[in-house]
C-alpha positions, 0 to 999 in steps of 0.5 A: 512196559515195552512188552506185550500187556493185557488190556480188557476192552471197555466195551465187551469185556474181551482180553486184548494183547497189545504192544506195551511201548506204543501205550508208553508213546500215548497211542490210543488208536488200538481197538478190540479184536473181538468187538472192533471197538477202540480201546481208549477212548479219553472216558472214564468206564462205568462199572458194577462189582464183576465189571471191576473185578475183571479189569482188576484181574485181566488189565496189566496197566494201572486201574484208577478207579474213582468210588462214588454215589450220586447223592454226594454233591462233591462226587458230582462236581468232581466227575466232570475232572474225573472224566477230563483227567481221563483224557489226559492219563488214557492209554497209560491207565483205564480209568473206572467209576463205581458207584457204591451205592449199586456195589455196596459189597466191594465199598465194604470189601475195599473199606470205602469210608468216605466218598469220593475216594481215587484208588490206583491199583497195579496188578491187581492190588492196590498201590494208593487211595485218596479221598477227596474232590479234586480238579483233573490237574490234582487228579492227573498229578496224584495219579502219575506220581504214586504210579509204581 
């Protein structure tokens, strides 16, 4: 990743281009040409089905998108992990948070059958999927590891 890559601002929506190799070298200090936001901010973006839908077309780094409800005590215990693992793979990974009670249709169109669910996606299609809590440890390891 030492070209130029694509990343959505998880503010306003804009495309930004920024240097592939600083996000290598973990600068998160880029911000957003159009909403002059930072860009990695070390915290897990909530998003609704157009939201994920963008990132998933436009952000040339990995997605991590962690598929959720709030009525399932395991989700609400992992969320905390979910978030500190965000710290820790940003700006290498956006990292995403949908809730399938709000997007129903994409947890059908996605076969979300148990919550919660981690999907890695790579240009804009899926690389790995695991159900499960886990710690940010666990979450961090799995993620890098099934890294394309």
């Amino acid at each position: 990743m030492t070209d130029k890559v694509h990343v959505v601002c998880p503010h306003c929506g804009a495309v930004n281009r920024l240097d592939g190799a600083r996000l290598v070298a973990g600068s998160r200090d880029g911000k957003c040409g159009k909403c002059h936001q930072l860009l990695f901010d070390g915290k897990p973006q909530e998003v609704d089905e157009t939201w994920f839908q963008k990132h998933l077309s436009r952000n040339d780094i990995p997605l991590l998108v962690d598929f959720w409800a709030p009525w399932c005590g395991p989700c609400r215990m992992m969320a905390p992990a979910f978030a500190q693992a965000a710290g820790q793979l940003e700006p290498g990974m956006r990292l995403l948070k949908v809730n399938t009670e709000e997007a129903q249709q994409l947890g059908a169109q996605l076969g979300i059958r148990s919550i919660p669910t981690l999907m890695l996606f790579q240009g804009g299609r899926e690389v790995a999927r695991m159900s499960g809590a886990m710690d940010a440890n666990g979450i961090v390891s799995w993620a890098r590891q099934q890294r394309p």
